[in-house]
N, C-alpha and C positions, 0 to 999 in steps of 0.2 A: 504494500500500500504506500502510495508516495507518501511525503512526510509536508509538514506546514510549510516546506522549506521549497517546496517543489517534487517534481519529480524524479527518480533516479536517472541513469547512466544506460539500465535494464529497462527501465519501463521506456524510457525514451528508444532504446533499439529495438522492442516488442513494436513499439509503433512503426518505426522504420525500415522492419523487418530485413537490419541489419545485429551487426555482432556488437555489443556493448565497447566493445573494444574500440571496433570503426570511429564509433558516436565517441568517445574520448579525445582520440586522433583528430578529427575531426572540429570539436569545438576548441583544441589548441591549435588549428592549423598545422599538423602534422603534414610534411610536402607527400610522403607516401598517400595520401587520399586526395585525389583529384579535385578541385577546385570548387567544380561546378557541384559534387556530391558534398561538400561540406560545407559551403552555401546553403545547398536544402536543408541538412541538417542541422545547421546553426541555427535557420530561421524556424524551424520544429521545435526543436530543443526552446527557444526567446516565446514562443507561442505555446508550446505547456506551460511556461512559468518556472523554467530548469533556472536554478542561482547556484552559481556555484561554493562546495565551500569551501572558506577562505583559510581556516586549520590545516585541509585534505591539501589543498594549493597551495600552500606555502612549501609541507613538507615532500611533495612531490618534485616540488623544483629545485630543492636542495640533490633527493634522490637525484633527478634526472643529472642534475651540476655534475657529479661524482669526484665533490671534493670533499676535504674532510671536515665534518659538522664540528671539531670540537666545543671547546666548550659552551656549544649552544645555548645552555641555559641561563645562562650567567649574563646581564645586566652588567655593565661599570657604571659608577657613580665617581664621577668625574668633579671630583673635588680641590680647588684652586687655594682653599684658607691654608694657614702655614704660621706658626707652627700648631700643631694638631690640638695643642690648648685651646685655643681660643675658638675653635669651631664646634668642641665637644662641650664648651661653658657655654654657648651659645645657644636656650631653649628653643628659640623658632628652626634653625637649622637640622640639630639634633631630632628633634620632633618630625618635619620634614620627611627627614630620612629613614627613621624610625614606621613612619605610614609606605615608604613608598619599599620600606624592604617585607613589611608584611604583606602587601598588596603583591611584592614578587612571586613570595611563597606562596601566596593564594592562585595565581597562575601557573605556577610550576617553574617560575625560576624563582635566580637566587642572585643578590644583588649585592656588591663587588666593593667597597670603598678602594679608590685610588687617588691616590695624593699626588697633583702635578706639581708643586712646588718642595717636595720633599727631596734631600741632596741626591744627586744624579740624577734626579727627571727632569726630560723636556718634555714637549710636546709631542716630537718626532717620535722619540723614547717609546712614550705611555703608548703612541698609535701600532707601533713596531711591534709592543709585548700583546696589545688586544689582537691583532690580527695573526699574531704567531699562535694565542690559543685561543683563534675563530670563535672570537666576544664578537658580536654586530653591534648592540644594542649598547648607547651610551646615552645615562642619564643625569643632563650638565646641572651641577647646583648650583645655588646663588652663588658668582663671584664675589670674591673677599673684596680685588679693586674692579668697579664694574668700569673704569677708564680703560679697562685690557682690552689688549686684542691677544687671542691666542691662535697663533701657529698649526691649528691641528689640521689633519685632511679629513673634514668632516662630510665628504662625499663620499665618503668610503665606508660612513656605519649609519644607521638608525640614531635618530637623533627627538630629544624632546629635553626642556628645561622648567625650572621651577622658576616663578617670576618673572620679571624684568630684567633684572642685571646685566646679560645674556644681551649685547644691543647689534652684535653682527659674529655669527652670522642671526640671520632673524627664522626662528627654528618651532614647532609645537610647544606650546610653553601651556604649566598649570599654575593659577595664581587666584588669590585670593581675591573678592571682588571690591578692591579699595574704594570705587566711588559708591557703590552701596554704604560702604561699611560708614563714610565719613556722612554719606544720607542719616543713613539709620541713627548715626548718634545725633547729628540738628534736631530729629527727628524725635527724637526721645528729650531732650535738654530744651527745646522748645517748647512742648506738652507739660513741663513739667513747670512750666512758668520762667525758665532764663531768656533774657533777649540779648544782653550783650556779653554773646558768645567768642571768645578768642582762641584762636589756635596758635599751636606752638609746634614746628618742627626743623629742619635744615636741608642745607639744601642736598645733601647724598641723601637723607631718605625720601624726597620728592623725587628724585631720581631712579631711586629704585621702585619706586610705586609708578613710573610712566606719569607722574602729576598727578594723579586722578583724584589724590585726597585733595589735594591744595585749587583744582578745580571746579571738585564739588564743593567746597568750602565756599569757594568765592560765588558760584551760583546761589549756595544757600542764603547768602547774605541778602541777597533780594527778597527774603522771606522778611528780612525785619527792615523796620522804620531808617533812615540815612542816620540819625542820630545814633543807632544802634550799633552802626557796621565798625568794626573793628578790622584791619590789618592785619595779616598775619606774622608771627614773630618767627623769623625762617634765621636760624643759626648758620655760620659758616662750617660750626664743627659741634662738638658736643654742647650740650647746654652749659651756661655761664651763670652761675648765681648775680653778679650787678648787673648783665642784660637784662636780667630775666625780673630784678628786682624794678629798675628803671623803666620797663615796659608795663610793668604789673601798676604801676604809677601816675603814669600818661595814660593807661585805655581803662584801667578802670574797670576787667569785666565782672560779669557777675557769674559766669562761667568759662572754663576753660577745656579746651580737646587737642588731646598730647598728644603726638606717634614718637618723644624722644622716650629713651633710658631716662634715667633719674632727676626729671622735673619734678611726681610726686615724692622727693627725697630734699630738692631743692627748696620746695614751695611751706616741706615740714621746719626745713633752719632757717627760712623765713618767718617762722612761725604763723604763717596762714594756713589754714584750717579746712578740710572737706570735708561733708558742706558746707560747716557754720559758717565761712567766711566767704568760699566761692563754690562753686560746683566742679566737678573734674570728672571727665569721662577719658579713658586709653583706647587707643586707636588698636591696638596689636599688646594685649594682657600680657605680660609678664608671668611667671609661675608664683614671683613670690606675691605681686601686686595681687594677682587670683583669691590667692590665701589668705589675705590682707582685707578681701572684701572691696577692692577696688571697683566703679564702673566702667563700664567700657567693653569693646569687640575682642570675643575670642575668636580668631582668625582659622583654627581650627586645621594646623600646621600637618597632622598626621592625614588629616585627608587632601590636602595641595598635593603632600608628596604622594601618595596612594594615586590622585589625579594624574600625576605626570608620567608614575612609571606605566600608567594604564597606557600612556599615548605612543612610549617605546613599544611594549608591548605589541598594540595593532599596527603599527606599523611592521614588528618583525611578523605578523602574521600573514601580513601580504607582502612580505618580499620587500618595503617599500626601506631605499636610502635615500642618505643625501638632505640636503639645502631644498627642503619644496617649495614650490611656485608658489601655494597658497597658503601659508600658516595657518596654524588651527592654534586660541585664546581659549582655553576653559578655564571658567572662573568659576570657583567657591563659595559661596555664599555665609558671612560669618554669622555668627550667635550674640546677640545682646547679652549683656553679664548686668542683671539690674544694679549689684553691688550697693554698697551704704556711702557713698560720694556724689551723689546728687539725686538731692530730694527735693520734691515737690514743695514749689514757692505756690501754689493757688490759694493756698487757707494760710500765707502769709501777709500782715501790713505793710502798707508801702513802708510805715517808719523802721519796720524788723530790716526788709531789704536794706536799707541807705544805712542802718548801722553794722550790718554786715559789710559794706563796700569801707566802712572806715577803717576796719581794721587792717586793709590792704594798706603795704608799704607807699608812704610818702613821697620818696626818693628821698 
């Protein structure tokens, strides 16, 4: 009985009252089957509904190649940070990678950490040893400097990335959906009664977001009154406690939305207060901020990476290498963490608000 999928190979040559064989031949353009007979049978086969599958097709062309499969199953993750500290104290990374090697196993492979900045690796290096034990599949992680360019022959494997970072070549990437994510918090911090909203980030993590926070910010801003719209405070490097006090000074807001590290650490030896003194929602939770009861977007790191290696994946399914014409964007959709850092100003007085705005720094 055919299957949902279509028809078989057999039922298709029952019809044709040819050899299931032929009818293979045939819808590969095999040159032993004459031209005009595999015409017929290609447009028979498109007119049952014949699909072929794309598991049976992958692994037949490898057979037919008659080279050796090695380590087929095996995935690399193609890791640029250095030294391997700072990429393993890194929760969104780790996490990441952590979704996209369970998502291997769930497939049937198994997926590889390689460190290209580790002493004696280059590029050439790392491509030389994956092709020596027939790796196809390489799954690029966020760049440590995403100013790189890396040297590699990336026509030569399956390719998909996590993020942004990643800005040439331009490849299948799995990324978190950051103009939601910076919707969803206006979206929440407005409902909640805040209007003069400010955001706080620099400029490499705008960069590795492709903008999209610092875009929807600035759309949201038409959501409030002109008196309301605040600037964004965009750091050249890490947050600066006297920037950050001297901004907090001038705008004035009555809430704030972070995507740095340690602003809610800075805003604490400022001795301002969440909520009591302003609202604070995070773009991208921290593990300890989670803990802590912070607001803000969990970004939901095990499933980006789970995301990307699916994309290696169907691609090694269908044979497919290289740099594609058409890049494929899957975005993630994060989760709201309501947290205890901003709360509902609607059953507050105007006078409670403005003496909260006083305890913000002076300059």
């Amino acid at each position: 009985m055919a299957s949902h999928a279509g028809p078989s190979l057999r039922e298709i040559a029952k019809v044709a009252r040819v050899s299931h064989v032929t009818v293979s031949r045939a819808l590969r353009n095999d040159p032993s089957i004459p031209p005009a007979t595999a015409r017929r049978l290609q447009r028979l086969a498109e007119r049952l509904g014949y699909r072929p599958n794309p598991l049976v097709s992958a692994l037949l062309s490898q057979v037919r190649s008659r080279k050796p499969r090695g380590d087929h199953r095996v995935i690399a993750y193609l890791n640029t940070w250095w030294p391997r500290a700072t990429w393993e104290s890194c929760n969104t990374k780790t996490g990441q990678y952590r979704g996209a090697e369970r998502r291997a196993t769930e497939l049937g492979f198994r997926l590889e950490n390689f460190w290209l900045r580790e002493p004696g690796m280059t590029p050439a290096r790392l491509a030389q040893i994956l092709k020596a034990r027939g790796i196809r599949g390489v799954l690029i992680g966020p760049l440590q400097d995403q100013r790189e360019r890396i040297g590699f022959p990336w026509e030569d494997f399956t390719l998909a990335t996590i993020g942004y970072s990643l800005h040439e070549p331009v490849v299948a990437r799995s990324c978190h959906a950051h103009f939601r994510g910076m919707f969803r918090a206006m979206d929440e911090l407005i409902a909640r009664g805040y209007r003069r909203i400010g955001y706080i980030t620099s400029r490499d993590f705008e960069a590795r977001v492709n903008s999209l926070w610092g875009a929807a910010y600035r759309l949201n801003q038409h959501r409030l009154t002109a008196r309301d719209r605040i600037e964004p405070l965009v750091f050249s490097g890490e947050a600066e406690r006297e920037t950050l006090e001297r901004w907090l000074a001038r705008v004035r807001p009555d809430a704030v939305i972070d995507a740095l590290p340690g602003v809610f650490e800075l805003l604490a030896e400022l001795g301002v207060r969440a909520p009591a003194d302003l609202g604070f929602a995070h773009l991208d939770l921290p593990l300890h901020l989670k803990r802590a009861g912070v607001t803000g977007i969990d970004q939901l790191w095990e499933h980006v990476g789970a995301g990307a290696l699916e994309l290696v994946a169907n691609q090694l399914y269908t044979n497919t290498q290289g740099v594609p014409e058409h890049p494929v964007t899957q975005l993630i959709e994060g989760v709201w963490i309501a947290g205890a850092t901003a709360a509902s100003l609607a059953a507050r007085p105007a006078r409670a608000a403005a003496s909260r705005r006083v305890r913000l720094p002076t300059g």
